[in-house]
Backbone as CSV, one residue per row, in Angstrom:
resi,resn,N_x,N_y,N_z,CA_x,CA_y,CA_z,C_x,C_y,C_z
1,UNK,74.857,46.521,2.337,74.012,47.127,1.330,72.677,46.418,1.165
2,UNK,72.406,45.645,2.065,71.263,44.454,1.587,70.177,45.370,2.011
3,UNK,69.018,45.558,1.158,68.024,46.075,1.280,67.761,47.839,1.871
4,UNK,68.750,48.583,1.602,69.184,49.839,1.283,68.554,50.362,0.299
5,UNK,67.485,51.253,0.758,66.252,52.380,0.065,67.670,53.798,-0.133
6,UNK,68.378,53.795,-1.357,69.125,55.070,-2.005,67.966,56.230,-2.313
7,UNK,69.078,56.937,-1.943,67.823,58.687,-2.839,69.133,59.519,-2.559
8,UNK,68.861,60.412,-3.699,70.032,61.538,-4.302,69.583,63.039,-3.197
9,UNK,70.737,63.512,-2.776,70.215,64.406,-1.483,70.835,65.629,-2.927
10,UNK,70.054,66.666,-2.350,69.942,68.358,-3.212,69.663,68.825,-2.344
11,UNK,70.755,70.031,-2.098,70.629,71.145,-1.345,70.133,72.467,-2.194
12,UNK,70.019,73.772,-1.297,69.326,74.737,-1.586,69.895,75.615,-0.494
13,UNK,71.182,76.625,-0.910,71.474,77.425,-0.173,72.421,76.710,0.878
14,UNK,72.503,75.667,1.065,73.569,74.874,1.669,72.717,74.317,2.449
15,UNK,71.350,74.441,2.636,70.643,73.553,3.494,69.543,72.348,2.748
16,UNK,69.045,71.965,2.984,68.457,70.301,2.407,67.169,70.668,1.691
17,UNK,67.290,70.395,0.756,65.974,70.677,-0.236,64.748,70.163,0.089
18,UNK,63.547,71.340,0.160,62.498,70.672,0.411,61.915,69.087,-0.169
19,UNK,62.568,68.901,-1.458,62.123,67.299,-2.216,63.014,66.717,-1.357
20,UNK,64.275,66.682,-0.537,65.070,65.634,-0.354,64.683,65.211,1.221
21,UNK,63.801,66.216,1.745,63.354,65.930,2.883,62.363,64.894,2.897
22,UNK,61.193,65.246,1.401,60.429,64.087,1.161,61.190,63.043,0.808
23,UNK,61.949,62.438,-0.332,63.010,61.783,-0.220,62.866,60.817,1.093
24,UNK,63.538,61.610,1.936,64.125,60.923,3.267,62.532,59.891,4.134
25,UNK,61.522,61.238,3.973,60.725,60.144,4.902,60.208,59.354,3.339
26,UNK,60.262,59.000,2.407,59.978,57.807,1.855,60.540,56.556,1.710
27,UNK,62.000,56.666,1.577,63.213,55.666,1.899,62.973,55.136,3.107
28,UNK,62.289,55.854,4.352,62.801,55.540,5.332,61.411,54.573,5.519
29,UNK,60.571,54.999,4.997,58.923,54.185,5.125,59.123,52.851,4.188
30,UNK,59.661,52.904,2.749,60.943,51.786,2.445,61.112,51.169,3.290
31,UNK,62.205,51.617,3.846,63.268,50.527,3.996,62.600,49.789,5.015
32,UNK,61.051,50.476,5.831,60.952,49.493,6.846,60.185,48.414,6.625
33,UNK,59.054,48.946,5.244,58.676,47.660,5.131,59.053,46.648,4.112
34,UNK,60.561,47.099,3.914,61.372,45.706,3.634,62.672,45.021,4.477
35,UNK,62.555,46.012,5.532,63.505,45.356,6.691,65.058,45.654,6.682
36,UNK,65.287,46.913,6.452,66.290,47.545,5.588,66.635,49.155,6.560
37,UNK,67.280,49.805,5.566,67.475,51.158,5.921,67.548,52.524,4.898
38,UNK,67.393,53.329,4.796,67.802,54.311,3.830,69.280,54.741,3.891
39,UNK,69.706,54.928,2.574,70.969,55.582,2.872,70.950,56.695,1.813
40,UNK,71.572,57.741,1.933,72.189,58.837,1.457,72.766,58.949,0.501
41,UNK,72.625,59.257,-1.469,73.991,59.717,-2.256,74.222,61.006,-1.584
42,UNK,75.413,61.487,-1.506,75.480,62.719,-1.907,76.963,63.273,-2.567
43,UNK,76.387,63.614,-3.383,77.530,64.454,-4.697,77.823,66.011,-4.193
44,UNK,78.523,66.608,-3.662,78.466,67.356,-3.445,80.102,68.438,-2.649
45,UNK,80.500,69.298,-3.102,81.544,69.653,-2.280,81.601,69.728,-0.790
46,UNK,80.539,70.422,0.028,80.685,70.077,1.205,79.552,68.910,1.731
47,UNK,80.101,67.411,1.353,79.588,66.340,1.644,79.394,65.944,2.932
48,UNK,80.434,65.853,3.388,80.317,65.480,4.740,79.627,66.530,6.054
49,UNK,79.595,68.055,5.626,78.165,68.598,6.137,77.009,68.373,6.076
50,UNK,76.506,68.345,4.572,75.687,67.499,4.113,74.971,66.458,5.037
51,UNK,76.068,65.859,5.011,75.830,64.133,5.867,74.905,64.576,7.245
52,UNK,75.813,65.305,7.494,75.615,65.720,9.023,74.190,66.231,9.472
53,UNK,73.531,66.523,8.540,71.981,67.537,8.444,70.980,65.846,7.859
54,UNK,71.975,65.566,7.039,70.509,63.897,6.756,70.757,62.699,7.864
55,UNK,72.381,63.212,8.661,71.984,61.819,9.580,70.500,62.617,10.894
56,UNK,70.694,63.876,10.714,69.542,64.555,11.787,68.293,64.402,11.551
57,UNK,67.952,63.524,10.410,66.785,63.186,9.840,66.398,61.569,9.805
58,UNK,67.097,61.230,10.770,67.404,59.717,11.053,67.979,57.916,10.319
59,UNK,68.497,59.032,8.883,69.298,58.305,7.865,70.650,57.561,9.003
60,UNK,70.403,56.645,8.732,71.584,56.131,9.204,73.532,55.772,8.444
61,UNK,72.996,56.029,6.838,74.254,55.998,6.340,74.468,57.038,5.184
62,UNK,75.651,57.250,4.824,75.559,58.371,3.625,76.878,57.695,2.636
63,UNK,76.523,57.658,1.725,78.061,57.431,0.835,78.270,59.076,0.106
64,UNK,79.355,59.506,0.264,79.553,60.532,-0.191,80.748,60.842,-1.226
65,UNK,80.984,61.879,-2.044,82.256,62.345,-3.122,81.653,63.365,-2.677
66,UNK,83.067,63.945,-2.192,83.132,65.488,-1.811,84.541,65.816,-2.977
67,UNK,83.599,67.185,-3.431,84.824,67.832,-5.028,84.387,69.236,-5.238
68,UNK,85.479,69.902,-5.190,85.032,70.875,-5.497,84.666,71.514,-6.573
69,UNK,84.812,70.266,-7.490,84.267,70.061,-9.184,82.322,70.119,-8.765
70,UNK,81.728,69.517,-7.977,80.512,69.269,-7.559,80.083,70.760,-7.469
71,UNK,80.407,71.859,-7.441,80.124,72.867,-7.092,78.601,73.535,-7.805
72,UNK,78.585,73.146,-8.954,77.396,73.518,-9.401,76.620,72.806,-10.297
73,UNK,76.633,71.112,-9.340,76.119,70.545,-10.149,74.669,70.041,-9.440
């Protein structure tokens, strides 16, 4: 966890929200100039899809809760 740039991922239609895309390249401009990485919340029922679309954005980690309580949150 040492020097891990977090940001909360939001989808839109099941695909990645235009803010979480910004999100991603800011963590990732983070984490480099502190020598680090970005990683991923995501709250969400289908989490681990999720994952799968922010590791394509060159996130290297995601912590996830997948619920189907998350459904409309």
């Amino acid at each position: 966890m040492a020097n891990e740039i977090w940001f909360n991922v939001e989808t839109v239609g099941g695909e990645l929200a235009a803010s979480t895309k910004e999100l991603i390249a800011k963590a990732r401009e983070l984490a480099a100039a502190l020598g680090g990485a970005p990683a991923a919340l995501i709250l969400h029922p289908q989490a681990s899809r999720v994952a799968e679309q922010v590791f394509g954005y060159g996130v290297p980690k995601a912590y996830i809760v997948e619920n189907g309580a998350l459904e409309h949150y």
